[in-house]
PDB file of N, CA, C and O in Angstrom:
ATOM      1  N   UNK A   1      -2.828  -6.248   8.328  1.00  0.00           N
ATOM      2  CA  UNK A   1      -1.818  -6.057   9.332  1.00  0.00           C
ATOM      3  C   UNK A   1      -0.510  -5.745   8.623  1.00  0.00           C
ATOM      4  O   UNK A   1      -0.053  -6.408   7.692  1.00  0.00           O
ATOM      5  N   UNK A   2       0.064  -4.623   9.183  1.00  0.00           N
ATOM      6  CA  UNK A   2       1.234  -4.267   8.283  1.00  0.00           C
ATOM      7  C   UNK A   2       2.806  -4.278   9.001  1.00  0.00           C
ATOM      8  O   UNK A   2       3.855  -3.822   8.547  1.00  0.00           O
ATOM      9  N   UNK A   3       2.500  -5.085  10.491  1.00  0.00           N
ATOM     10  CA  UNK A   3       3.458  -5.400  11.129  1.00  0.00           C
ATOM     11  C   UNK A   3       3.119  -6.129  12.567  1.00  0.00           C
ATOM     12  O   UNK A   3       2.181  -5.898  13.330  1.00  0.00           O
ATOM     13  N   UNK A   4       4.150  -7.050  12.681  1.00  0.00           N
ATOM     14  CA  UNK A   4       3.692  -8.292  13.809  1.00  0.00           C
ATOM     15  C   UNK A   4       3.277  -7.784  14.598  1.00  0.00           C
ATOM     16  O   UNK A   4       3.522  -6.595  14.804  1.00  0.00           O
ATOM     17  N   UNK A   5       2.225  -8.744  15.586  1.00  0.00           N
ATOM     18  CA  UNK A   5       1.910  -7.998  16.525  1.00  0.00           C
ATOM     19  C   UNK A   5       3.022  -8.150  17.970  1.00  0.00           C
ATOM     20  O   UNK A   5       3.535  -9.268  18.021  1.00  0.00           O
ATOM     21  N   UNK A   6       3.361  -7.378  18.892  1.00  0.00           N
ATOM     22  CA  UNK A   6       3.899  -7.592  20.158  1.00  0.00           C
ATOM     23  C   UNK A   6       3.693  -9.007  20.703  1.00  0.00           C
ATOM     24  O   UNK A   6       2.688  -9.678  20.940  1.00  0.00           O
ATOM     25  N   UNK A   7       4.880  -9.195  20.806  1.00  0.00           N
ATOM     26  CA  UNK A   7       4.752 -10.881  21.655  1.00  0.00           C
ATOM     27  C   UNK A   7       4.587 -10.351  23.781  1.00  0.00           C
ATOM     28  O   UNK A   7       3.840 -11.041  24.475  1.00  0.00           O
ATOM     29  N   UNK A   8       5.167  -9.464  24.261  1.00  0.00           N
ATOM     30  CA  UNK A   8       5.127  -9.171  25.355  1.00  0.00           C
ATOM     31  C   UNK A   8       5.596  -7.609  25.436  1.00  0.00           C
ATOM     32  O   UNK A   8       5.931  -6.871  24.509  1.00  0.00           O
ATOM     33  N   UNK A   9       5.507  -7.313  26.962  1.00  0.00           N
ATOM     34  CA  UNK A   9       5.769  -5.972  27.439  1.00  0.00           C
ATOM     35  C   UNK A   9       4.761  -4.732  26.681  1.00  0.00           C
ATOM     36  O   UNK A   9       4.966  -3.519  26.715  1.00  0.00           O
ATOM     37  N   UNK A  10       3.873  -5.300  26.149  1.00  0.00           N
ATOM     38  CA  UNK A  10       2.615  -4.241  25.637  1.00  0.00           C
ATOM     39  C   UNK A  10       1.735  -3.933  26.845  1.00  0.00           C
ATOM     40  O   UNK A  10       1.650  -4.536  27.914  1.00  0.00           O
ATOM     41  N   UNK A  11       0.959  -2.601  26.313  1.00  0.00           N
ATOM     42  CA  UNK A  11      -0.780  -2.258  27.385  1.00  0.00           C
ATOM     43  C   UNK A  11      -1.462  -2.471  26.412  1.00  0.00           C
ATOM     44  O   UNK A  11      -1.127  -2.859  25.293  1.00  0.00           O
ATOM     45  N   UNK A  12      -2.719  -2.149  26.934  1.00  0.00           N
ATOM     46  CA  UNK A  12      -3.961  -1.973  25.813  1.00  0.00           C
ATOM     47  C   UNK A  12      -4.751  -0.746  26.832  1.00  0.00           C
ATOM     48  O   UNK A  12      -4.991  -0.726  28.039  1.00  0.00           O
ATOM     49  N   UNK A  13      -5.015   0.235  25.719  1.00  0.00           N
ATOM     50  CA  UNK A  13      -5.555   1.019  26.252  1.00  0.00           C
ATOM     51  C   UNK A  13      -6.629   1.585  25.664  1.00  0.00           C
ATOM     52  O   UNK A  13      -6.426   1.531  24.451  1.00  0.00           O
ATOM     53  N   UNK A  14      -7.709   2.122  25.898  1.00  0.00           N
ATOM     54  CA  UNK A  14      -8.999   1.841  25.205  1.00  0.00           C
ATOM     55  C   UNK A  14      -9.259   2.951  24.507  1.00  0.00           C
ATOM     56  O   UNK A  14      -9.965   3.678  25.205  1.00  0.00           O
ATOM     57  N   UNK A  15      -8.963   3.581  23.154  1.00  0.00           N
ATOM     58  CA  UNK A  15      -8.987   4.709  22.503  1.00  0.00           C
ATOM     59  C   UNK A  15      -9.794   4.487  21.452  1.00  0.00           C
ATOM     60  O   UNK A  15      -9.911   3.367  20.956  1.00  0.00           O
ATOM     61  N   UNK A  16     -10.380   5.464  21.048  1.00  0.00           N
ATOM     62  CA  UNK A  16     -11.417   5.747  20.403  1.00  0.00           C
ATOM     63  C   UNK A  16     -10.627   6.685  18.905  1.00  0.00           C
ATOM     64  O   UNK A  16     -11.315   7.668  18.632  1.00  0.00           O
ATOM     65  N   UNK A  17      -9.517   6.547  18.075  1.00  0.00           N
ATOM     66  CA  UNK A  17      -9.114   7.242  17.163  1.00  0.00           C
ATOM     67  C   UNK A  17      -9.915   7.733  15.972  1.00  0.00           C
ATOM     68  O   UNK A  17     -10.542   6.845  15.395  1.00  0.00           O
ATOM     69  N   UNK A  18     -10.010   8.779  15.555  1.00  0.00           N
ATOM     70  CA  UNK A  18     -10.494   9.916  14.868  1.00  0.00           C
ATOM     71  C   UNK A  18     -10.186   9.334  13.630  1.00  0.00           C
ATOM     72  O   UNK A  18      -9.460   8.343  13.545  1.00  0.00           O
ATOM     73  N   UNK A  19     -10.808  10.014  12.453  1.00  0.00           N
ATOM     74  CA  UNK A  19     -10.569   9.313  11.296  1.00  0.00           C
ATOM     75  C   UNK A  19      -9.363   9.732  10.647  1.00  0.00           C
ATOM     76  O   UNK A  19      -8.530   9.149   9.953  1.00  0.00           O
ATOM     77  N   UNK A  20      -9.540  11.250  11.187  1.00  0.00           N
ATOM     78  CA  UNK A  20      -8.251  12.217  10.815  1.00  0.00           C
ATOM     79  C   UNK A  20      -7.037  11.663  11.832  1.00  0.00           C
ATOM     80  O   UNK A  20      -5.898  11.844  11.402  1.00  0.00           O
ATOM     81  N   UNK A  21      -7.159  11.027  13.098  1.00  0.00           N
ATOM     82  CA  UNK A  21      -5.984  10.398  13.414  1.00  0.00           C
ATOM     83  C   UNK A  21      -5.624   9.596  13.059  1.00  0.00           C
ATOM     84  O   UNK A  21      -4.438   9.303  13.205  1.00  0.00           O
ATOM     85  N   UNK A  22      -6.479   8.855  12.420  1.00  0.00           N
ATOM     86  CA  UNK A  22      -5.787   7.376  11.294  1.00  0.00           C
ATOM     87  C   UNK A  22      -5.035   7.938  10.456  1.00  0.00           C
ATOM     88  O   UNK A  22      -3.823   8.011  10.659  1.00  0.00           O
ATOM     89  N   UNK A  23      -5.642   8.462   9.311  1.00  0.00           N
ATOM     90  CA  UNK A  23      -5.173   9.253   8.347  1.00  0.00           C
ATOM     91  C   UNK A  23      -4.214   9.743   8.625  1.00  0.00           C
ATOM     92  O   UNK A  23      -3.517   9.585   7.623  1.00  0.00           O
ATOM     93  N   UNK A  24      -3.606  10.309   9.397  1.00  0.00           N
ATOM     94  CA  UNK A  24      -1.938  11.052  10.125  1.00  0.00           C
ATOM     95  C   UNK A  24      -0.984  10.081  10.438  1.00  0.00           C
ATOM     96  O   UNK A  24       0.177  10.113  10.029  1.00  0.00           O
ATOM     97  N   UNK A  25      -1.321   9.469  10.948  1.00  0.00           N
ATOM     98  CA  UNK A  25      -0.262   8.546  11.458  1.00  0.00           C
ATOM     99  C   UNK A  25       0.626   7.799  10.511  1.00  0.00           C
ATOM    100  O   UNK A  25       0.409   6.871   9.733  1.00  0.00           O
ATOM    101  N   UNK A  26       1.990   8.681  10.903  1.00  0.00           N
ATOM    102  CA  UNK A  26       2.917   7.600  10.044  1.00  0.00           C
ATOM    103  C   UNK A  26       2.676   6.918   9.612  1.00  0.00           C
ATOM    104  O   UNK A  26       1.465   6.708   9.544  1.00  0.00           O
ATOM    105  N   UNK A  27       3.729   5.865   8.864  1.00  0.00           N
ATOM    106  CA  UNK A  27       3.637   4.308   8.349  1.00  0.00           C
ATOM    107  C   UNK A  27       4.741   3.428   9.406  1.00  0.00           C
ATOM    108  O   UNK A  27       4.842   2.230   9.671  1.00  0.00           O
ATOM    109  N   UNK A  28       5.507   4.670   9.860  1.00  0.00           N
ATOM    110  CA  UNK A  28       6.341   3.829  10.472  1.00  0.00           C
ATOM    111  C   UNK A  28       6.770   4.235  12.117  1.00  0.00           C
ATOM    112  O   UNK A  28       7.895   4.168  12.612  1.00  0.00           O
ATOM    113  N   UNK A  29       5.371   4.714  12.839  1.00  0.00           N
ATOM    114  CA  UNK A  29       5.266   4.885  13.860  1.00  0.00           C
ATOM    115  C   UNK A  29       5.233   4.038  15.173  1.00  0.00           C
ATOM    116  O   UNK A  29       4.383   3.170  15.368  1.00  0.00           O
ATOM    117  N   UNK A  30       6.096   4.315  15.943  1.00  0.00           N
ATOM    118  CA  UNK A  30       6.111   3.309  17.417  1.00  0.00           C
ATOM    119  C   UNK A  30       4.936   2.698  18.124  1.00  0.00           C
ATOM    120  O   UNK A  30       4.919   1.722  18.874  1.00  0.00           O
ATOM    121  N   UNK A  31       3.753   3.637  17.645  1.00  0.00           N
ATOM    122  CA  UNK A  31       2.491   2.977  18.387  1.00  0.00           C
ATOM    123  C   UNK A  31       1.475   2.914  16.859  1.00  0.00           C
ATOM    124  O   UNK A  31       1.617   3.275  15.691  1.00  0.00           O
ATOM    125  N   UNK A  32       0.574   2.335  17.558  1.00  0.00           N
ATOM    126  CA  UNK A  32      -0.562   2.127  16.588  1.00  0.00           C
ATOM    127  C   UNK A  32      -1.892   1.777  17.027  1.00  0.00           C
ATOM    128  O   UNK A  32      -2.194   2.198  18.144  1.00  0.00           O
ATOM    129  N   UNK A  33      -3.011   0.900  16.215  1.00  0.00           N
ATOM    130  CA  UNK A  33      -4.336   0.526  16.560  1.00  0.00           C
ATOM    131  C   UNK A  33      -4.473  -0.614  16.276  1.00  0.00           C
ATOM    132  O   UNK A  33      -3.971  -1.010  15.224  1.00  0.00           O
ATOM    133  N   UNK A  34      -5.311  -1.659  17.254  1.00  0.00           N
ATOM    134  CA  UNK A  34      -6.109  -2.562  16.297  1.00  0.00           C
ATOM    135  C   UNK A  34      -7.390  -2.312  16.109  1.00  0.00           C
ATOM    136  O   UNK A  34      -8.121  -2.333  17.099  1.00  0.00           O
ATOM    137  N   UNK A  35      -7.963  -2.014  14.770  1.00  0.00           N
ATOM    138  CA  UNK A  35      -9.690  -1.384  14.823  1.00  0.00           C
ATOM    139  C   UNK A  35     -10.336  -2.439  14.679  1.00  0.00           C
ATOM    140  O   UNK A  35      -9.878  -3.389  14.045  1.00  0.00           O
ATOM    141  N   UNK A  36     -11.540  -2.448  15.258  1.00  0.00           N
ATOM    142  CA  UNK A  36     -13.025  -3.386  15.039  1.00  0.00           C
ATOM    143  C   UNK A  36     -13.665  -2.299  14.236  1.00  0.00           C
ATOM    144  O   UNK A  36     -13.881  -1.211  14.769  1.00  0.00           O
ATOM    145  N   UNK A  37     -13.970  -2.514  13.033  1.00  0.00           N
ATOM    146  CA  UNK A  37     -14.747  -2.095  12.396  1.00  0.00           C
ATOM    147  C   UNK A  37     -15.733  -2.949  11.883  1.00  0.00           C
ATOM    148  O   UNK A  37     -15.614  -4.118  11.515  1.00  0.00           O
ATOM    149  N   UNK A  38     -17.054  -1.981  11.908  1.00  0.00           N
ATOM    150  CA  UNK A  38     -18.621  -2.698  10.591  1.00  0.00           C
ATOM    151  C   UNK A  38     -18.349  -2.465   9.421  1.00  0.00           C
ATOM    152  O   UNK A  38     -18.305  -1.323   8.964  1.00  0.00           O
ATOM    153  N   UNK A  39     -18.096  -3.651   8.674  1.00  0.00           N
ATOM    154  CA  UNK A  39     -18.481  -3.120   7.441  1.00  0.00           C
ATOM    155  C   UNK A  39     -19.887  -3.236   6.530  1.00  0.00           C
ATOM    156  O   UNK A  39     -20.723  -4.119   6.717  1.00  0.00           O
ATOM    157  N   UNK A  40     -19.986  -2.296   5.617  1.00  0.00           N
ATOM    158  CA  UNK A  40     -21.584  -3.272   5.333  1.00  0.00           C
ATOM    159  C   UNK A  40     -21.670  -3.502   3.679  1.00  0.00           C
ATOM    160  O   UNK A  40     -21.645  -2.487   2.984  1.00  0.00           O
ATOM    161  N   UNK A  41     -21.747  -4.496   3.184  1.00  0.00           N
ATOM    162  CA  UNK A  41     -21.110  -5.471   2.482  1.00  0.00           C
ATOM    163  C   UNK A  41     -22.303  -5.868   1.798  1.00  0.00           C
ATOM    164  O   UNK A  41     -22.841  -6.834   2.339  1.00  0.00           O
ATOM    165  N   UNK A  42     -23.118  -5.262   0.385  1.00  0.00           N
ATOM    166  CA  UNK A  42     -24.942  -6.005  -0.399  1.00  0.00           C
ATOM    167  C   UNK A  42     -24.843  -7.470  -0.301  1.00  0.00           C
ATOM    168  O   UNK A  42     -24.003  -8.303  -0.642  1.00  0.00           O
ATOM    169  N   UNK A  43     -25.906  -7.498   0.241  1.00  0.00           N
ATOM    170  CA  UNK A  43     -26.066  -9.473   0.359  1.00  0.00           C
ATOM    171  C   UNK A  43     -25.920 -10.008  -1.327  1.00  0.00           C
ATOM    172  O   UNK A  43     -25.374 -11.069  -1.630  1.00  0.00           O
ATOM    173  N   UNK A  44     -26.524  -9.042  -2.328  1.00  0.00           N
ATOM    174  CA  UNK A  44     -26.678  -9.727  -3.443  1.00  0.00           C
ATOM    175  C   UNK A  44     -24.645  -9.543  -4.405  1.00  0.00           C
ATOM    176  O   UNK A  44     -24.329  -9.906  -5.538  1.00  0.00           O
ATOM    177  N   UNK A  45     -23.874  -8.951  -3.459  1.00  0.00           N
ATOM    178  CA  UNK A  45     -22.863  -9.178  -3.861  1.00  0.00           C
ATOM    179  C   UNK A  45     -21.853 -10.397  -3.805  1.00  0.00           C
ATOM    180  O   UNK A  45     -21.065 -10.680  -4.708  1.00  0.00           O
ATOM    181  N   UNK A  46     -22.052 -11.323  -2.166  1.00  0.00           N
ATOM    182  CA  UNK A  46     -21.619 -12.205  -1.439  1.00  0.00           C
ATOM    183  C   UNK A  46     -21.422 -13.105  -2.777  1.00  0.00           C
ATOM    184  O   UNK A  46     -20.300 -13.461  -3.138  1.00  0.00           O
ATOM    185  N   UNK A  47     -22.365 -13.372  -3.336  1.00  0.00           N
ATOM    186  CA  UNK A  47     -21.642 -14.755  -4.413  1.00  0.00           C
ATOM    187  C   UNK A  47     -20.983 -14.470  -5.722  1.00  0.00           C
ATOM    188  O   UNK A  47     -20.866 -15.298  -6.625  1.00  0.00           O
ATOM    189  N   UNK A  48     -20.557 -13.218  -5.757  1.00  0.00           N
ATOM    190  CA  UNK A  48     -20.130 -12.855  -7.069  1.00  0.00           C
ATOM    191  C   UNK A  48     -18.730 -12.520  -6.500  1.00  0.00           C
ATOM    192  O   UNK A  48     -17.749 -12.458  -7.241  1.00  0.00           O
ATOM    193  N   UNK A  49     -18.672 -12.335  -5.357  1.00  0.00           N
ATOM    194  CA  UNK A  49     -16.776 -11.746  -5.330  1.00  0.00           C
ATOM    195  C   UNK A  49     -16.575 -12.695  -4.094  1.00  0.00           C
ATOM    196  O   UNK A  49     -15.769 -12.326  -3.239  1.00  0.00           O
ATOM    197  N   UNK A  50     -17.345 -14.077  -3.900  1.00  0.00           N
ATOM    198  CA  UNK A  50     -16.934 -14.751  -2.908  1.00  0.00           C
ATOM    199  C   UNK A  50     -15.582 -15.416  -3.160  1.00  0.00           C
ATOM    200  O   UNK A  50     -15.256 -16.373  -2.458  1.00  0.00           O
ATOM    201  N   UNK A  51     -14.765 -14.952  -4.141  1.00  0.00           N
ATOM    202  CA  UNK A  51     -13.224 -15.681  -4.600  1.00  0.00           C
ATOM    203  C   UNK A  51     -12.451 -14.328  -4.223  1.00  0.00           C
ATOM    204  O   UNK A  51     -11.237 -14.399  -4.414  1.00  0.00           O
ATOM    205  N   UNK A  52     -12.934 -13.093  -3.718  1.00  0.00           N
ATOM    206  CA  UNK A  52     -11.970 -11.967  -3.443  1.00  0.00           C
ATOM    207  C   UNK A  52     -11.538 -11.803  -1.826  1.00  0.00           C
ATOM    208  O   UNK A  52     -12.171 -12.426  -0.974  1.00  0.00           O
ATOM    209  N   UNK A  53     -10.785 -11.210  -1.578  1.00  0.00           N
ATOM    210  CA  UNK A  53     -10.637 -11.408  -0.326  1.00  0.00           C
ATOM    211  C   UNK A  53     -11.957 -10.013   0.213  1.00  0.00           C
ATOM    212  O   UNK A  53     -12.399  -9.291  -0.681  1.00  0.00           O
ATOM    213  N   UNK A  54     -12.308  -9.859   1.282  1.00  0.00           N
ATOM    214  CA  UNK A  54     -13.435  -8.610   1.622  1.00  0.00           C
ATOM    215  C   UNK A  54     -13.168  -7.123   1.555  1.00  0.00           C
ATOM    216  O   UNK A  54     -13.934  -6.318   1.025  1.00  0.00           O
ATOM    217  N   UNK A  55     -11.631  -6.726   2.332  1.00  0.00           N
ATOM    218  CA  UNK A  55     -11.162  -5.224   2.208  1.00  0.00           C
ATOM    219  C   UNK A  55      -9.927  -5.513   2.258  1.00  0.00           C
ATOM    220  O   UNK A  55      -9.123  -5.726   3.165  1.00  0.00           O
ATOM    221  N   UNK A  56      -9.885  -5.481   0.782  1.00  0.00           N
ATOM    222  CA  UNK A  56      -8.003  -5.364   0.434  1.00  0.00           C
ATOM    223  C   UNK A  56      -7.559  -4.368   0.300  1.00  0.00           C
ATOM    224  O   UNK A  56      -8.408  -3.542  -0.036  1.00  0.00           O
ATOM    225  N   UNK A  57      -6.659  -4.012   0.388  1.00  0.00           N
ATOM    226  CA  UNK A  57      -5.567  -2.985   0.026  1.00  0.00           C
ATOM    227  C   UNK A  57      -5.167  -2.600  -0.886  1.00  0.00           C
ATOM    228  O   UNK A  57      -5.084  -3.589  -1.614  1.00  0.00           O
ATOM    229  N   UNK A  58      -4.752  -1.583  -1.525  1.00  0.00           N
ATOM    230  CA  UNK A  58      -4.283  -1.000  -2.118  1.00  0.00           C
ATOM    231  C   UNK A  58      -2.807  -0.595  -2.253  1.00  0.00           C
ATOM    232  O   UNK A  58      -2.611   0.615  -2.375  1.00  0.00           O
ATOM    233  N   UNK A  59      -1.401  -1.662  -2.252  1.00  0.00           N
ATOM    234  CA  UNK A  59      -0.558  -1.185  -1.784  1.00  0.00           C
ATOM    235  C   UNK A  59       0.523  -1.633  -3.207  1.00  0.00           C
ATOM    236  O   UNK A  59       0.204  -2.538  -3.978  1.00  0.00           O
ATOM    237  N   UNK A  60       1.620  -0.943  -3.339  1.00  0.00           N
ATOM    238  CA  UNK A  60       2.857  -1.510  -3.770  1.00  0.00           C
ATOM    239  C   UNK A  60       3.646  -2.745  -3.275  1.00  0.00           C
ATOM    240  O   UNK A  60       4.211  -2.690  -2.183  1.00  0.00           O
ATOM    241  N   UNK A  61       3.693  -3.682  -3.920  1.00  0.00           N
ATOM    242  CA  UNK A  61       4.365  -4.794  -3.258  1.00  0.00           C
ATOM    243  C   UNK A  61       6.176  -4.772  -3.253  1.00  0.00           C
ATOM    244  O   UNK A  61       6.945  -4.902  -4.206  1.00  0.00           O
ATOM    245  N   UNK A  62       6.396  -4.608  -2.150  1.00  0.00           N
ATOM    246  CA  UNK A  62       8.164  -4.674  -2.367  1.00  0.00           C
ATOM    247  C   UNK A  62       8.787  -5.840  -2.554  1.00  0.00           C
ATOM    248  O   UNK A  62       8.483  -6.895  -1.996  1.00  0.00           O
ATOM    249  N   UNK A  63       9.667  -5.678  -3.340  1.00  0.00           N
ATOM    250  CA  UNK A  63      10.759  -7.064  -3.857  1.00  0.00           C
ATOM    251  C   UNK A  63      10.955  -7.862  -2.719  1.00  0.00           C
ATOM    252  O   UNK A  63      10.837  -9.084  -2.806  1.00  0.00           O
ATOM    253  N   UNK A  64      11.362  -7.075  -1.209  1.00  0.00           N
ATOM    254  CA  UNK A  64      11.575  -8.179  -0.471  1.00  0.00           C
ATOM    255  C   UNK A  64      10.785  -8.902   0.268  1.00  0.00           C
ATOM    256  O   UNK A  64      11.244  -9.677   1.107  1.00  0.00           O
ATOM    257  N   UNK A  65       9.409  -8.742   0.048  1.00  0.00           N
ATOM    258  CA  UNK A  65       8.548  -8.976   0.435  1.00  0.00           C
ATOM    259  C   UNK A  65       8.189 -10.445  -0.440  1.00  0.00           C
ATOM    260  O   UNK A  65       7.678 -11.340   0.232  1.00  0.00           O
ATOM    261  N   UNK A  66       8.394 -10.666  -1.637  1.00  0.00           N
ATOM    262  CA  UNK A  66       8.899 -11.583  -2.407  1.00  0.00           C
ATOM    263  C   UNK A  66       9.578 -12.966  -2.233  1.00  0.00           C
ATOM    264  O   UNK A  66      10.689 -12.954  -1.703  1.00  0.00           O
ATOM    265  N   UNK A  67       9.028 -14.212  -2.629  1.00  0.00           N
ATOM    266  CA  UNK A  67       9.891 -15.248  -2.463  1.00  0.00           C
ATOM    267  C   UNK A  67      11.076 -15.263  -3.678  1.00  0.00           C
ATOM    268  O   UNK A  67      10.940 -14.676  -4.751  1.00  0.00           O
ATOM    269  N   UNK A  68      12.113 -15.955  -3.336  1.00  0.00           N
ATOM    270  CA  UNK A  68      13.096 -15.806  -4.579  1.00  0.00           C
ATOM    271  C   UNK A  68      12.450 -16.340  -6.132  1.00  0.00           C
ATOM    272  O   UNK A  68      12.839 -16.078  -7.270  1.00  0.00           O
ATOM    273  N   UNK A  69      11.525 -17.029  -5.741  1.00  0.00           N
ATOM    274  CA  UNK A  69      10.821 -17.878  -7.364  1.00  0.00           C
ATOM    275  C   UNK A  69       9.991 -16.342  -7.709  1.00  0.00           C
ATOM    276  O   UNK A  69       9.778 -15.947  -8.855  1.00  0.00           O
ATOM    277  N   UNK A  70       9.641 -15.695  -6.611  1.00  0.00           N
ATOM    278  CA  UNK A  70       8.812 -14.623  -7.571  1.00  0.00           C
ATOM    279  C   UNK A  70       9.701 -13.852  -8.202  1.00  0.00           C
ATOM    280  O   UNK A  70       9.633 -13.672  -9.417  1.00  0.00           O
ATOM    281  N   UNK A  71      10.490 -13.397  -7.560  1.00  0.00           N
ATOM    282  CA  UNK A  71      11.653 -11.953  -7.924  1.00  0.00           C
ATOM    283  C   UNK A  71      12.477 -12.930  -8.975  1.00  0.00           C
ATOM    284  O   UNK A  71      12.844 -12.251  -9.933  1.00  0.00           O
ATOM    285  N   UNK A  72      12.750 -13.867  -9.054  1.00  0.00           N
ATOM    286  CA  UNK A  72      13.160 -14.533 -10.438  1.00  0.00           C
ATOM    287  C   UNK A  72      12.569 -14.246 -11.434  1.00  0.00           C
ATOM    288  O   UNK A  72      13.319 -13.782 -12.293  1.00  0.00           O
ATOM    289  N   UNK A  73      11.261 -14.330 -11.793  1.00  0.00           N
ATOM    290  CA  UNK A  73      10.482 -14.209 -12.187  1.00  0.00           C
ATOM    291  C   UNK A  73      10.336 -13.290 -13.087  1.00  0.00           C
ATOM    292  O   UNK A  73      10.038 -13.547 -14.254  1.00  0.00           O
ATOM    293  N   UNK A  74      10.581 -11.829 -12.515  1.00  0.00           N
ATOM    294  CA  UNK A  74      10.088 -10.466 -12.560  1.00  0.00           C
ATOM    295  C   UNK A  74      11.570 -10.246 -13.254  1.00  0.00           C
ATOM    296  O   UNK A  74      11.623  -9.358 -14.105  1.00  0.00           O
ATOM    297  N   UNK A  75      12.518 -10.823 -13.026  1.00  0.00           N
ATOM    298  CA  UNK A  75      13.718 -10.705 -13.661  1.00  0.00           C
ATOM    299  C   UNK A  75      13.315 -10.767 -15.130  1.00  0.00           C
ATOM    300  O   UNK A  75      13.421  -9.857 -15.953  1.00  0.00           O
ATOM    301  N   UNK A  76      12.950 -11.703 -15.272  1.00  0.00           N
ATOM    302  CA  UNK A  76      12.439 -12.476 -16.781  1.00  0.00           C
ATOM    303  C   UNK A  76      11.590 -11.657 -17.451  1.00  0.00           C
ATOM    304  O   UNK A  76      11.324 -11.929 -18.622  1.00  0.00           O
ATOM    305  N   UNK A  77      11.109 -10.694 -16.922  1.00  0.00           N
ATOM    306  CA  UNK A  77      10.059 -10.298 -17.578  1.00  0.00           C
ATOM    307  C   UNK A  77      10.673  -8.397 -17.858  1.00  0.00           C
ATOM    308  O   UNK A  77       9.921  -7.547 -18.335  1.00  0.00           O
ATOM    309  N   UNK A  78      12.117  -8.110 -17.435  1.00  0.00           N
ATOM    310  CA  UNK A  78      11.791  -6.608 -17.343  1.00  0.00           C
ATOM    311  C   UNK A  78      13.436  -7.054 -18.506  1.00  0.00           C
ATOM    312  O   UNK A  78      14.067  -6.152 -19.056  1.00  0.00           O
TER     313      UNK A  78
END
């Protein structure tokens, strides 16, 4: 989730988005999705990456996204 969800004054409306409409859509667009997706996941993998989270991301972490002990931190080190 890459931003809260609506506390009120939302719809839900039942769309079916394209893969190529995922793929398009801004980052910082007024509307969006929540997807149910399958994933399918080798049983003989389950106990070897059961310490990972399942489908992480791939992202840049921003400073302010940061508690002050981390960004202290990162001070120290550059």
């Amino acid at each position: 989730m890459s931003k809260p969800l609506p506390k009120r004054d939302f719809k839900w409306k039942p769309v079916m988005p394209t893969e190529e409409d995922i793929i398009k859509k801004k980052e910082n667009a007024k509307n969006g999705w929540i997807l149910e997706v399958d994933l399918e996941y080798p049983k003989e993998l389950h106990e070897k990456h059961n310490s990972f989270p399942l489908a992480p991301e791939k992202k840049q972490v921003k400073n302010e996204w940061m508690s002050d002990y981390q960004n202290s931190l990162i001070k120290t080190w550059i």
